[in-house]
C-alpha positions in Angstrom: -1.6 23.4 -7.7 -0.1 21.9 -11.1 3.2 20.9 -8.5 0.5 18.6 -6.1 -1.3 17.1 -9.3 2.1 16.1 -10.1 3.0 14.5 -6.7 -0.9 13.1 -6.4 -0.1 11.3 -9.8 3.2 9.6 -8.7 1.3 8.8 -5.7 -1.5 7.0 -7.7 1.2 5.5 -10.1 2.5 3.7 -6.8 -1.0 2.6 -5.9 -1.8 1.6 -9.1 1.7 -1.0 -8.5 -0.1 -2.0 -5.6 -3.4 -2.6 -7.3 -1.9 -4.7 -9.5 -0.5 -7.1 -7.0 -4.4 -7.2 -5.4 -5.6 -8.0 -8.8 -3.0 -10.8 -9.7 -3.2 -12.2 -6.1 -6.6 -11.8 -4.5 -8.2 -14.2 -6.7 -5.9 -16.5 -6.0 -6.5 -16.4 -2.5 -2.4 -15.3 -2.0 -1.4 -12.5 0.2 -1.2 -9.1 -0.6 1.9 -8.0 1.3 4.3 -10.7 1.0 6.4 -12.7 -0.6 7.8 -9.6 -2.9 6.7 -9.4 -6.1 8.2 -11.9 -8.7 8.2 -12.8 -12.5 5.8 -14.4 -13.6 7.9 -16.5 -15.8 11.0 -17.0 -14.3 9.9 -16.5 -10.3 12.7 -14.4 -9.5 12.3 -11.8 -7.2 11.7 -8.0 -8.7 14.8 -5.9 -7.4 13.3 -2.3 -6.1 14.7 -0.3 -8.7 13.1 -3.0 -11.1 9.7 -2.1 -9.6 9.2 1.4 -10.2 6.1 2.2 -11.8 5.5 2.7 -15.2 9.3 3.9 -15.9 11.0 0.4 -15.1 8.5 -1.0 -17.7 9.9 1.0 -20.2 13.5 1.0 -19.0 13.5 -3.0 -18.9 11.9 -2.7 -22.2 8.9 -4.7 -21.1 11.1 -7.6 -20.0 12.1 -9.2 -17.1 15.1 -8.4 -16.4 16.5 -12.2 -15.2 14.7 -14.2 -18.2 14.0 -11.9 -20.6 10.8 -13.0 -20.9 7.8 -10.5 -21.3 6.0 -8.4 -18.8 2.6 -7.8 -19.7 1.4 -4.5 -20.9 -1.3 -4.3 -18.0 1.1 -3.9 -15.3 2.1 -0.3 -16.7 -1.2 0.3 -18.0 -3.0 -0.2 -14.5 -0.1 2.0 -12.9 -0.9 4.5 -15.9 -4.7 4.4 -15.4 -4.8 4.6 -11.9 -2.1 7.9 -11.7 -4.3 9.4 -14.4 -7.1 8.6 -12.0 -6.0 9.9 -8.7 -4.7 13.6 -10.2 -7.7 13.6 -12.3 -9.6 13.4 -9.0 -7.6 15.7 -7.3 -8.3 18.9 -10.1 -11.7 18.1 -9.6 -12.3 17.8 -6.0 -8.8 19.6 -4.6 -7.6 19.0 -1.3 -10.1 17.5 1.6 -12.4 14.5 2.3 -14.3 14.1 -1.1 -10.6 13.9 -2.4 -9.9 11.0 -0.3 -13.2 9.5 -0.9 -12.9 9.5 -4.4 -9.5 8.0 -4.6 -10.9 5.5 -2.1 -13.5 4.4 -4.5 -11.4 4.6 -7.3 -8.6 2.4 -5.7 -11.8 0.1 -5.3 -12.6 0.3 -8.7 -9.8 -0.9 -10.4 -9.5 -3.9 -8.9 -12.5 -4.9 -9.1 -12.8 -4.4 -12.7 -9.7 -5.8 -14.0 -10.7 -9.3 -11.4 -14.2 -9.3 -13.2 -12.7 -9.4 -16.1 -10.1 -11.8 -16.1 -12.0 -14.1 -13.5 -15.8 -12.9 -13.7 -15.8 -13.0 -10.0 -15.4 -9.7 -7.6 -13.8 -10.6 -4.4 -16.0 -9.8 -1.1 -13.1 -8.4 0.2 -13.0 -5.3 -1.8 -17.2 -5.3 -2.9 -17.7 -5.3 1.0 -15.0 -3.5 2.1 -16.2 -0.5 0.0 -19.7 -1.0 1.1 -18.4 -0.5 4.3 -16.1 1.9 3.7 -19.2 3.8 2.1 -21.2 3.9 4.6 -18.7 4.9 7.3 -17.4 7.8 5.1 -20.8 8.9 4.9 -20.6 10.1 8.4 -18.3 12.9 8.1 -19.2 16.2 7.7 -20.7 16.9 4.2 -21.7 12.9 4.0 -25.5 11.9 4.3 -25.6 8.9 6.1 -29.3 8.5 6.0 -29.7 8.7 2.3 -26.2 6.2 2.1 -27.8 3.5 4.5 -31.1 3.8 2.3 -29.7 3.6 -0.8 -27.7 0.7 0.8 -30.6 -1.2 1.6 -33.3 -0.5 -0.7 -30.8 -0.4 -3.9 -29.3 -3.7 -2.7 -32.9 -5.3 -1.6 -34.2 -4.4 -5.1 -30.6 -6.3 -6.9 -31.0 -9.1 -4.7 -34.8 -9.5 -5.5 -34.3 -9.6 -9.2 -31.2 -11.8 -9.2 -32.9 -14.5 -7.2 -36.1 -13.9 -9.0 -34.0 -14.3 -12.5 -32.4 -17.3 -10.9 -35.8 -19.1 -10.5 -36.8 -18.0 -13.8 -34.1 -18.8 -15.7 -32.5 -21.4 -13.7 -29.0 -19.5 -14.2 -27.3 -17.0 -12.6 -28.1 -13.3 -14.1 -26.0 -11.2 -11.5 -23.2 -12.6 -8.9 -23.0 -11.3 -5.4 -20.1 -9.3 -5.5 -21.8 -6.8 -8.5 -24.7 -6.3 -6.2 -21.9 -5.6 -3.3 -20.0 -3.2 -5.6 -23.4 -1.5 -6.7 -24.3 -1.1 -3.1 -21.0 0.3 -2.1 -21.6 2.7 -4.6 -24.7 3.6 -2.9 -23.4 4.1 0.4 -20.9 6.6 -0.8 -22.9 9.5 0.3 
């Protein structure tokens, strides 16, 4: 068991590497799978060996290793969190479909959060691909799809509802569409 926690983190630390190209990217409305990744600074391609998570951070000493210049603790830190994450996940729920649910969500998650953040937007593409993603898992065996679509509709009715009705009141946006997405996702996870 302690052997595949091991594996399952290095597995999310690769993820997480991935994440991290979603949340510098998506935003800007670049793709996901190419060019390769590059400095930020400098724009020069990242070698493979250059790229593996979490230990090229610390072997380049958190530089880039054309320019010099500085590679930003998140990279390593989302790599970190998200390895953490996924063999956290996997002691709790061992091998089987809530294990790929959760790392589902999870994989969803940090996105999401580190885009809020920087940008105060969530991207449809993950908010509805998770609500989605929810509601289909919900279908498989040990998933309640009737209680996922319900909570679906009524929990997102009910955000909608009192973001427009805030919206009238206060003449401001209270809650974007992409939180009530991400709630709703939630909902549907069954």
């Amino acid at each position: 068991m302690a052997m595949m926690a091991v594996a399952v983190f290095l597995v999310g630390a690769c993820i997480g590497s991935f994440l991290n190209v979603v949340i510098h990217r998506l935003p800007r409305g670049e793709s996901i799978v190419s060019p390769r990744s590059r400095c930020p600074g400098c724009g020069r391609a990242i070698r493979t060996w250059e790229n593996i998570p979490i230990v090229s951070f610390i072997v380049l000493g958190g530089k880039c290793a054309g320019c010099g210049g500085r590679i930003s603790w998140r990279y390593p830190a989302v790599e970190l969190l998200t390895a953490i994450g996924f063999a956290t996940f996997f002691l709790l729920d061992g091998p089987g479909i809530p294990l790929l649910r959760d790392l589902l969500f999870f994989s969803l998650l940090v996105p999401i959060t580190f885009i809020d953040i920087d940008h105060r937007i969530i991207p449809d593409e993950l908010s509805l691909g998770g609500l989605a993603a929810g509601l289909l898992l919900s279908f498989l065996p040990g998933g309640e799809w009737k209680a996922s679509v319900t909570g679906a509709l009524l929990g997102g009715g009910i955000l909608y509802a009192t973001a427009f009705l805030y919206e009238k009141v206060r003449g401001a946006e209270g809650m974007g569409g992409g939180d009530i997405n991400s709630r709703c996702g939630r909902a549907g996870r069954g």
